[in-house]
N, C-alpha and C positions, 0 to 999 in steps of 0.2 A: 423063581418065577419073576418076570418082568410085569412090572405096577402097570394099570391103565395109562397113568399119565402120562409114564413116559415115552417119549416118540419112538415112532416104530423101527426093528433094522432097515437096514438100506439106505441107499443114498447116504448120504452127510449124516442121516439120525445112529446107524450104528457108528459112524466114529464121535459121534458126541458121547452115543453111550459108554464108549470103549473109556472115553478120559474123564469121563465122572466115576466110571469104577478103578482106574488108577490112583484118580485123588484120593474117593475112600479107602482104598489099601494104603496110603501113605506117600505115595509119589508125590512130588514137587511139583513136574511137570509132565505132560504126555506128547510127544509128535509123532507125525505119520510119515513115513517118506515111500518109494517102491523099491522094489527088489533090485533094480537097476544095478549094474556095477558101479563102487565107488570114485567118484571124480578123482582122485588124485593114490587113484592106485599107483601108475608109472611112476610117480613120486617114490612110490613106499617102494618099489622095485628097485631104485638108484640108490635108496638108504640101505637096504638089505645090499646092494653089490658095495657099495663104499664100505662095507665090514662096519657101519655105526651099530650092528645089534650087538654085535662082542658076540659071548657067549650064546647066545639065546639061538641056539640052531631049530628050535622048534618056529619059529617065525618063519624062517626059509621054506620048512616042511609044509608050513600052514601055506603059503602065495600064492597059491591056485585058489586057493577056495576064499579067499580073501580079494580076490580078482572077482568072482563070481558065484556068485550067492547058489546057483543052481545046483555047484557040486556041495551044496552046506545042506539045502533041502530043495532037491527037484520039485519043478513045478512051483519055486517062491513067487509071491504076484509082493507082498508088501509088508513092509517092517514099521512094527511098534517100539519106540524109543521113549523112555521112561528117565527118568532122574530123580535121585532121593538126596536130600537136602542133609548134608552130616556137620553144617558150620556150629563153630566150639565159641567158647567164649575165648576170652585172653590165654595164652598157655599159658602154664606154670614156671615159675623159674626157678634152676635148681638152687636144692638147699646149700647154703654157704659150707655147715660142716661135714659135708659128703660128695663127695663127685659123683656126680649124676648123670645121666645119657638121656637123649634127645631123641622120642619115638614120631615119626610123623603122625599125624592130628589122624588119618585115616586106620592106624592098625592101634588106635588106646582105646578099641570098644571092640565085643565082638565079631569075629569074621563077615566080612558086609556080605561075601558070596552067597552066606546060606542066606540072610537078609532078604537082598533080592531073586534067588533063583525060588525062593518061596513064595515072594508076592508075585512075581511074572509066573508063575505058575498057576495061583490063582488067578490070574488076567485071564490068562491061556484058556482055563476053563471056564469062564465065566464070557470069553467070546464064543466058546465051542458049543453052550448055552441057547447063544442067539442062532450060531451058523454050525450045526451038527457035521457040516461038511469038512469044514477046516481042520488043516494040520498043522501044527505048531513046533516051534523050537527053541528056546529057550536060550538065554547066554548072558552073561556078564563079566567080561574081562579076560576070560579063557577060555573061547571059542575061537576060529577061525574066520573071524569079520573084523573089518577095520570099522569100531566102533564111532571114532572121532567123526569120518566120515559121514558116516549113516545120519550121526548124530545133526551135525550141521545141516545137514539136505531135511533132513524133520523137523529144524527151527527151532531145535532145542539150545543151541549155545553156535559160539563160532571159533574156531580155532587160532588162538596166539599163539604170539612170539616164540612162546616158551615150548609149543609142540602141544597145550593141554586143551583145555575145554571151559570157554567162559559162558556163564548165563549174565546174561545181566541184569538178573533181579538176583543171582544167589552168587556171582562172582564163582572164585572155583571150586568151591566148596560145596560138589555132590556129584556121586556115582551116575553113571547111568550101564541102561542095562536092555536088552532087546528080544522081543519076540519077531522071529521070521513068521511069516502065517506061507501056506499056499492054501487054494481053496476059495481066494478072497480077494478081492481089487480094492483098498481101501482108500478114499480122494485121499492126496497127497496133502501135507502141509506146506507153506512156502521156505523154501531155504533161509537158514539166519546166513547175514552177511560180515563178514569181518568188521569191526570196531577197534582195533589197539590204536588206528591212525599213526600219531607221528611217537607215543610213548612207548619206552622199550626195557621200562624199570626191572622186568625179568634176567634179561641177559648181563646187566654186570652183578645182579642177585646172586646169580647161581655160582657157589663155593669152588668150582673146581675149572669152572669158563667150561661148562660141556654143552651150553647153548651156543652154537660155533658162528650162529647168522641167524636173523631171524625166521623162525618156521625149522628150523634145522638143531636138532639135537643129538649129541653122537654121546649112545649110552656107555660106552666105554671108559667115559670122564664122570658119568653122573650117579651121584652117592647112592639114590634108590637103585640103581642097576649093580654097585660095589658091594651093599648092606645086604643086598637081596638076591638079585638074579645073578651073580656072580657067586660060585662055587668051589675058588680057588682060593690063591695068595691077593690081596688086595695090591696094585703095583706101591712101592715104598714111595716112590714120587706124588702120591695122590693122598695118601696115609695123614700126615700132617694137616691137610683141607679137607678132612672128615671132620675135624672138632669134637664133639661128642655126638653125634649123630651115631646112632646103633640100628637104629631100623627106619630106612627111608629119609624125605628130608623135603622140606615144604617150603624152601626160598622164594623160590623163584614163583608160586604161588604167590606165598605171601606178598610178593612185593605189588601187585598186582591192584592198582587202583579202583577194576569192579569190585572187588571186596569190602568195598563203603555199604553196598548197597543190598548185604546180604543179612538175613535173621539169624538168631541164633537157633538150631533146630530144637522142637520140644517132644521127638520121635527116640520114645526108648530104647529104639533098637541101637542109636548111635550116641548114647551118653556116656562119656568117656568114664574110664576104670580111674580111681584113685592112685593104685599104684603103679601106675604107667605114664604118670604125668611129669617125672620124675624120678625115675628109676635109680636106686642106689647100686653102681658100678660095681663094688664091691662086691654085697652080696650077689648080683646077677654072674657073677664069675666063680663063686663056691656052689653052683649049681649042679647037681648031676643028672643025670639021662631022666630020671622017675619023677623031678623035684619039675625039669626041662616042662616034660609033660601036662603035668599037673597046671603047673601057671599059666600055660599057653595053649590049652586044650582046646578052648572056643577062639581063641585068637588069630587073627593072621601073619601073626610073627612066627608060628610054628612054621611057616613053611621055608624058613631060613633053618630050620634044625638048630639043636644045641649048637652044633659045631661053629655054624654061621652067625648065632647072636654069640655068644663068644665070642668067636675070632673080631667081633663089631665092638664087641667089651672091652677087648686088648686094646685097642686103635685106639677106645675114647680114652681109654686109662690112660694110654703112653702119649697123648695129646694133654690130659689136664688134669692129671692122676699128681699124688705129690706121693713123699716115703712112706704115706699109711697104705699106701696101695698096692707097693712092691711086695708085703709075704704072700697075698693074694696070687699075687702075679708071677712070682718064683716057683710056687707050690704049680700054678697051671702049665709053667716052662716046664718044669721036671716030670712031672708027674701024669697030667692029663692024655688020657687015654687017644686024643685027635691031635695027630700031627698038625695040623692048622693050627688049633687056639696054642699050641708048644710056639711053633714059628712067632705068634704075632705078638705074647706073653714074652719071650725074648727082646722082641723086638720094643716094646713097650716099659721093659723094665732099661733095658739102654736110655731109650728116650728121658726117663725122670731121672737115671742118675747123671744122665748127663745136661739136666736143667741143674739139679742141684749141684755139681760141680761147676757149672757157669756161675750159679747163684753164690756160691763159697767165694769165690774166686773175686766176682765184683762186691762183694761185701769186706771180702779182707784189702781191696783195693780201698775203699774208700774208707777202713779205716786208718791204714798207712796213711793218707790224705789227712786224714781228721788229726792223728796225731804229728804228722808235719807242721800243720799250720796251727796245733795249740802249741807244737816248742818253739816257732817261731814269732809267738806273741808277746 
């Protein structure tokens, strides 16, 4: 039941109401934009034909309904755009006597999906409250909308360099998430407008150069599409500029100078896990299928399956792994049951014995040296 005080729907009063009950659910922010097709869909048409999605043929599938909100929910009149604030403190840095792997800052806490497809859920219902006529739909991140979009035309953030989503009071640190209504005209908010100007600190951020121009990203280079949405052999040329990066990768974020001006969140849903700040390489590679489960049950790194944070494990190992890591890594070559994590286990164990053969090698070099110049003192 709706208090006295508060103003009544319609007009401008139910979208006030609408973003006073997002803040109390937790949202950062709330915009409004309409159902409108999104401005720079022909854009996202030319990235889908330049082959930058790789693998992700579900994108192509989606295009139409990403062009036009109608085939998403006939009858759309306007979208609610939501943002929840996930900013961490300082990361962690790994432990000296363990090699450790690099999770991006968004999957070392609970699955954000069920997060927000909970509270825009509650939105949902709690507009459907005031306006019994409305229909709703719900999404965040895996629906067929080009979010970014929407998101900017609602004045929720505006689109950099790097292809992501800036606020400028939380920098890029926070989901967002949307409700389509039909049933409902809601005033529009005014569009945010671009802000990078002339800085472009993203594009040489990014490890692998898969920010090819600014606004242009071609996920076939970039770690979160290798870590993640990639379900194959990682190309062996790209392998090496993983680093330890195991799931996702937050550079070119990071680099990112609105992030002066964001808080740290104090919203339990997004307090990062202790052991994911850090992850010891090792153990994550003596994992089996049951062990898989258990640890990443609520998490979103499940959606890489064993196979894939493994095969992510190999890569960091065989990048920064030394000889304690090879029985690990031998026993996963011979043994493990995924052709993949075998491939990349091979591959990672080459990688260290051929660091430590360089490293033998210039070491017996410069003792030949050392005892040259003390026989010749």
């Amino acid at each position: 039941m709706i208090a006295d005080s508060m103003p009544a729907p319609g007009g401008h009063g139910i979208e006030l109401l609408i973003k006073s009950e997002a803040a109390r659910l937790g949202f950062a922010f709330c915009g409004i934009t309409t159902a409108d097709p999104p401005p720079h869909h022909d854009d996202y048409r030319q990235w889908l034909d330049d082959g930058c999605a790789g693998g992700m043929e579900y994108l192509e599938r989606q295009e139409p309904k990403r062009g036009d909100l109608q085939q998403v929910l006939p009858g759309a009149q306007s979208v609610v755009v939501v943002g929840l604030n996930y900013t961490q403190s300082q990361s962690a840095q790994e432990t000296p006597d363990r090699p450790s792997g690099r999770i991006a800052r968004y999957a070392r806490f609970d699955d954000y999906h069920e997060t927000l497809w909970t509270r825009l859920g509650a939105l949902l219902v709690y507009i459907q409250q005031l306006r019994p006529d409305v229909v709703g739909k719900v999404y965040c991140d895996t629906g067929p909308i080009t979010e970014r979009d929407l998101a900017m035309r609602a004045g929720i953030g505006f689109i950099g360099k790097h292809t992501g989503l800036i606020n400028r009071r939380l920098g890029n640190w926070f989901f967002i998430g949307e409700l389509i209504l039909a049933g409902i005209a809601l005033a529009p908010d005014s569009p945010e407008t671009p802000h990078c100007g002339t800085c472009s600190r993203c594009i040489p951020a990014c490890p692998t150069g898969a920010i090819t121009a600014p606004y242009r990203l071609d996920a076939r280079r970039c770690i979160s599409y290798l870590t993640i949405e990639l379900k194959g052999s990682i190309p062996e040329e790209l392998r090496p500029l993983i680093g330890n990066r195991i799931y996702g990768c937050d550079d070119c974020l990071a680099a990112c100078p609105w992030n002066r001006f964001a808080m740290v969140s104090d919203d339990p849903a997004v307090q990062p896990r202790d052991d994911l700040a850090a992850p010891d390489l090792i153990k994550l590679l003596e994992m089996d299928d049951d062990q898989f489960r258990e640890r990443f049950a609520r998490s979103p790194i499940k959606r890489a399956k064993r196979r894939g944070l493994l095969r992510n494990v190999c890569v960091a190992l065989g990048n920064i792994g030394g000889p304690d890591a090879l029985p690990a890594l031998e026993r996963a070559r011979d043994h493990d049951s995924e052709p993949l994590v075998r491939e990349h286990a091979a591959w990672a164990v080459l990688q260290i014995l051929s660091r430590e053969a360089s490293s033998l090698r210039a070491s017996s070099a410069s003792q030949i040296v050392s005892e040259k110049q003390g026989g010749g003192a």
